[in-house]
N, C-alpha and C positions, 0 to 999 in steps of 0.2 A: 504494500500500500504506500500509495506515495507523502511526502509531507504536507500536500497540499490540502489532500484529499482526510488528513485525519484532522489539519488543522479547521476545515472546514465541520466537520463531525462534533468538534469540539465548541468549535462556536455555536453550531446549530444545538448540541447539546445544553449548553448553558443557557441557549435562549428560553431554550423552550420549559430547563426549570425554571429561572427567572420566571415564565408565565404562570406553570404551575405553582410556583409562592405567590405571586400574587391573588390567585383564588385563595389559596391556603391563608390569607389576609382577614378574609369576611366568615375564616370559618374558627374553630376553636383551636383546630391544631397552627395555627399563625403562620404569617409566611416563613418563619426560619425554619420549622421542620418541616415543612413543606418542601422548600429549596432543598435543604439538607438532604433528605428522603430521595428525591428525583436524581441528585448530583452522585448522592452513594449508589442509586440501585439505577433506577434507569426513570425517565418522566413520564413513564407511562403505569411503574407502581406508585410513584409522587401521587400521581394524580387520581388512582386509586384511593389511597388513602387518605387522602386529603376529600375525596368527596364520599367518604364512609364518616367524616366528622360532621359533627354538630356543626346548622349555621349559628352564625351570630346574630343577634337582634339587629336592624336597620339602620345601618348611620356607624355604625361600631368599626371599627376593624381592630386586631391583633397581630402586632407586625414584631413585638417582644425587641430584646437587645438583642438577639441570635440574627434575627434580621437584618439588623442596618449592619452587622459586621461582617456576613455572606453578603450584602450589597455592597458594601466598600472592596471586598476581596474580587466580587464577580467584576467592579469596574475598573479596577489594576488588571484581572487577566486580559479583559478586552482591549485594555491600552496598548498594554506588554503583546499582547497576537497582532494587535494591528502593526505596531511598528515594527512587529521581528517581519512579517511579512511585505513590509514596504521596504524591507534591510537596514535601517536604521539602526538596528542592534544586531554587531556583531558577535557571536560566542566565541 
């Protein structure tokens, strides 16, 4: 498999926990184990699990400190993929 082609797998990956946390926002399990769950295992048990939880009442969300530090970590890799892929960062 080429480097492109996993670096692409990897982004698409993360997106699509990032999505899966954020339903995981409006429900009990919050976005961080939400994100977490999808990133460990795959975003399509994420997102199992996350909609076997309880919603939240209207207007709520549950985004915990687990969240915004998968969110700060997931916007360094996007940074760190985009420029090793523009070559900006040599190894």
């Amino acid at each position: 498999m080429g480097p492109a082609l996993l670096l692409f797998g990897l982004l698409t990956d993360s997106f699509v926990a990032a999505l899966v946390g954020l339903l995981g926002a409006r429900r009990r399990i919050g976005f961080g184990w939400a994100f977490f769950l999808s990133v460990l295992f795959t975003p399509l048990v994420g997102l199992i699990v996350c909609l076997l939880s309880d919603k939240l009442p209207v207007g709520q969300r549950n985004w915990g400190c687990l969240g915004s530090i998968l969110a700060v970590i997931t916007i360094a890799l996007f940074v760190f993929l985009g420029l090793l892929m523009v070559g900006a960062i040599v190894l």
